[in-house]
N, CA, C and O of each residue as an XYZ file, in Angstrom:
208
protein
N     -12.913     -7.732     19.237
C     -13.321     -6.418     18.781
C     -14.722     -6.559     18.174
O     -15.001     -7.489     17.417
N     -15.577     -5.624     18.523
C     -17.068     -5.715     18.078
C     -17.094     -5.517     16.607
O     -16.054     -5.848     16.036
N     -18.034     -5.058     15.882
C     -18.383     -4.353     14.535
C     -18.250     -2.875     14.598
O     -17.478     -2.173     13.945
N     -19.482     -2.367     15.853
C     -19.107     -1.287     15.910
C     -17.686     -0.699     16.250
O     -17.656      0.512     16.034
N     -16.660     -1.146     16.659
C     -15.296     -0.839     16.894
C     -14.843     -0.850     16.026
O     -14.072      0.109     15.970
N     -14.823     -1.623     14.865
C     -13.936     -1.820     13.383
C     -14.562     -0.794     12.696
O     -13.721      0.009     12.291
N     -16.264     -0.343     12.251
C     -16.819      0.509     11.923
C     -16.151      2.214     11.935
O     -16.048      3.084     11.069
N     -15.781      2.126     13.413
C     -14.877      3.171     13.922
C     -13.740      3.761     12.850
O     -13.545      4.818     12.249
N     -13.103      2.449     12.966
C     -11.952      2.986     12.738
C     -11.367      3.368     11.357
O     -10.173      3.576     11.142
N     -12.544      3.444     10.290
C     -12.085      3.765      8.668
C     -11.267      3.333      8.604
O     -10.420      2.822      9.337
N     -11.627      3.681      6.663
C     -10.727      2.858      5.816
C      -9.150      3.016      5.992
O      -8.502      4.037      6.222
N      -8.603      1.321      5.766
C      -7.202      1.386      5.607
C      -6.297      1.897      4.854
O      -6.323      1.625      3.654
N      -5.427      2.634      5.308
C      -4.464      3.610      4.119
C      -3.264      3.413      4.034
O      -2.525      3.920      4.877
N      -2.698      2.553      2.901
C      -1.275      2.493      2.980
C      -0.354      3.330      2.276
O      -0.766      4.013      1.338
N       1.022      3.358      2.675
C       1.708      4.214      1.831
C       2.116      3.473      0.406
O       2.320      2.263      0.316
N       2.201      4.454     -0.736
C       2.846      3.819     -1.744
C       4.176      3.659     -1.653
O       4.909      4.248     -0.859
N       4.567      2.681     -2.646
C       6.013      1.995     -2.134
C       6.551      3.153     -2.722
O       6.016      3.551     -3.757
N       7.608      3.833     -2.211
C       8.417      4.313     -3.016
C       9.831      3.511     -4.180
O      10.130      2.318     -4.245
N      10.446      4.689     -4.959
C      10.756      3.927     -5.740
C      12.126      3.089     -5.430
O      12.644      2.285     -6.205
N      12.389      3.287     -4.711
C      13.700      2.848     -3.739
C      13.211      1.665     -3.346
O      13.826      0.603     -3.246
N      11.820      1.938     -3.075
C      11.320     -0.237     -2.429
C      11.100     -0.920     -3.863
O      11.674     -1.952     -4.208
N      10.236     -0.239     -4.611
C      10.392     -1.260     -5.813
C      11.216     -1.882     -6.473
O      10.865     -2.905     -7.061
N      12.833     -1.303     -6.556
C      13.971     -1.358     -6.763
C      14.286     -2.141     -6.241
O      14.940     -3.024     -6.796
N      13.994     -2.190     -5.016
C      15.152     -3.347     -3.973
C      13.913     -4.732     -3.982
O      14.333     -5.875     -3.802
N      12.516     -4.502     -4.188
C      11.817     -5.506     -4.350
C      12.006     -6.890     -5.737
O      11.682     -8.075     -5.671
N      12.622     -6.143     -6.843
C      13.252     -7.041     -7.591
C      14.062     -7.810     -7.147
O      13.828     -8.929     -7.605
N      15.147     -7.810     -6.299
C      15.704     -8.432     -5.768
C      15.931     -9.382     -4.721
O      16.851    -10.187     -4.586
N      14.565     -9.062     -3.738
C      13.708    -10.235     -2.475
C      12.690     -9.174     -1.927
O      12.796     -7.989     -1.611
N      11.585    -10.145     -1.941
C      10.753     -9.204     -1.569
C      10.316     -8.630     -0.099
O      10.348     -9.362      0.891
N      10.034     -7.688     -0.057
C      10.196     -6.884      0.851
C       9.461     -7.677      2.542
O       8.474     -8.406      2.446
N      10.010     -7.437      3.751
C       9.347     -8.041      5.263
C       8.108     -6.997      5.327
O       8.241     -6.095      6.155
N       6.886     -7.008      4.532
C       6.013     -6.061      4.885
C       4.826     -7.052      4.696
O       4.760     -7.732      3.672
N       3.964     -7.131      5.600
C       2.981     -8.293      5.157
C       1.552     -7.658      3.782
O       0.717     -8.292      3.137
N       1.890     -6.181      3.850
C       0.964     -5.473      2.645
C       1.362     -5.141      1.760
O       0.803     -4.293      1.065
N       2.882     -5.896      1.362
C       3.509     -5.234     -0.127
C       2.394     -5.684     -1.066
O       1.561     -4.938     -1.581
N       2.455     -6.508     -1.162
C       1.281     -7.333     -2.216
C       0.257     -6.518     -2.431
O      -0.220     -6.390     -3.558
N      -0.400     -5.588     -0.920
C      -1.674     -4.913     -1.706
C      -1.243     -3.875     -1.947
O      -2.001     -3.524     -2.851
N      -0.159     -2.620     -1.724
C       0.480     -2.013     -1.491
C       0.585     -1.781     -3.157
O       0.013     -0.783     -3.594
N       1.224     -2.576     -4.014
C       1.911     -2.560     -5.295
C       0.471     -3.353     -6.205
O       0.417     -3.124     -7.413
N      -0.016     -3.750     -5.926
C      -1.585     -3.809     -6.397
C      -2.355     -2.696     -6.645
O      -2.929     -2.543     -7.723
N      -2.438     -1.620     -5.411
C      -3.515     -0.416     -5.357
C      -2.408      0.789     -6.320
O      -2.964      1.808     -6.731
N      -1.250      0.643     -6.553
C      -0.564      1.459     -7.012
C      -0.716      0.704     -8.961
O      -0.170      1.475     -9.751
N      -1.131     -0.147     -9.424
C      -1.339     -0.782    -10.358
C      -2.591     -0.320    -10.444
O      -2.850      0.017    -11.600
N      -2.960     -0.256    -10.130
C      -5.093     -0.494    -10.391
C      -5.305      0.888    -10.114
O      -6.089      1.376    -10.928
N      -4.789      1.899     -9.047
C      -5.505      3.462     -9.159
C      -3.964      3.910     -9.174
O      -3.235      3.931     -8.182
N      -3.615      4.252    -10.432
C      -2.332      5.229    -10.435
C      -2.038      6.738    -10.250
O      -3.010      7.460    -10.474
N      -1.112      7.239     -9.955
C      -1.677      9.006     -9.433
C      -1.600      9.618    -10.407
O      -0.654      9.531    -11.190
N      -2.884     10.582    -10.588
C      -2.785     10.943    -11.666
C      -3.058     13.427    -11.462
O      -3.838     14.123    -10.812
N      -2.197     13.664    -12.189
C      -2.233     15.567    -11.647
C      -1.886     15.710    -10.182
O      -2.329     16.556     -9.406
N      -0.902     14.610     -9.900
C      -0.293     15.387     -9.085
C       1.211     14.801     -9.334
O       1.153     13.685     -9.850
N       2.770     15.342     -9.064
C       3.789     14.501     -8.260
C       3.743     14.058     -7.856
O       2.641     14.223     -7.332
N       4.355     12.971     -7.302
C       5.126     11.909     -6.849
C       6.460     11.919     -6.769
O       7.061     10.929     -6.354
């Protein structure tokens, strides 16, 4: 894949874990290879004026 092809394709967006994964993540952690950044970006920018 070139530069310009990755350029393309904007930024990566994951879903936040819901609270049902965090739950079951105490217990083994989850087959997702982006939990780690996943529960990182939900630490570092938390939602803020809206639900969840």
């Amino acid at each position: 894949m070139n530069r310009t092809a990755v350029e393309d394709l904007g930024p990566l967006v994951l879903p936040v874990p819901t609270k049902r994964e965090l739950v079951a993540a105490l217990v083994s952690t989850p087959d997702d290879p982006w939990w780690e950044d996943r529960v990182l970006h939900v630490k570092l920018y938390p939602a803020r004026g809206r639900r969840v």
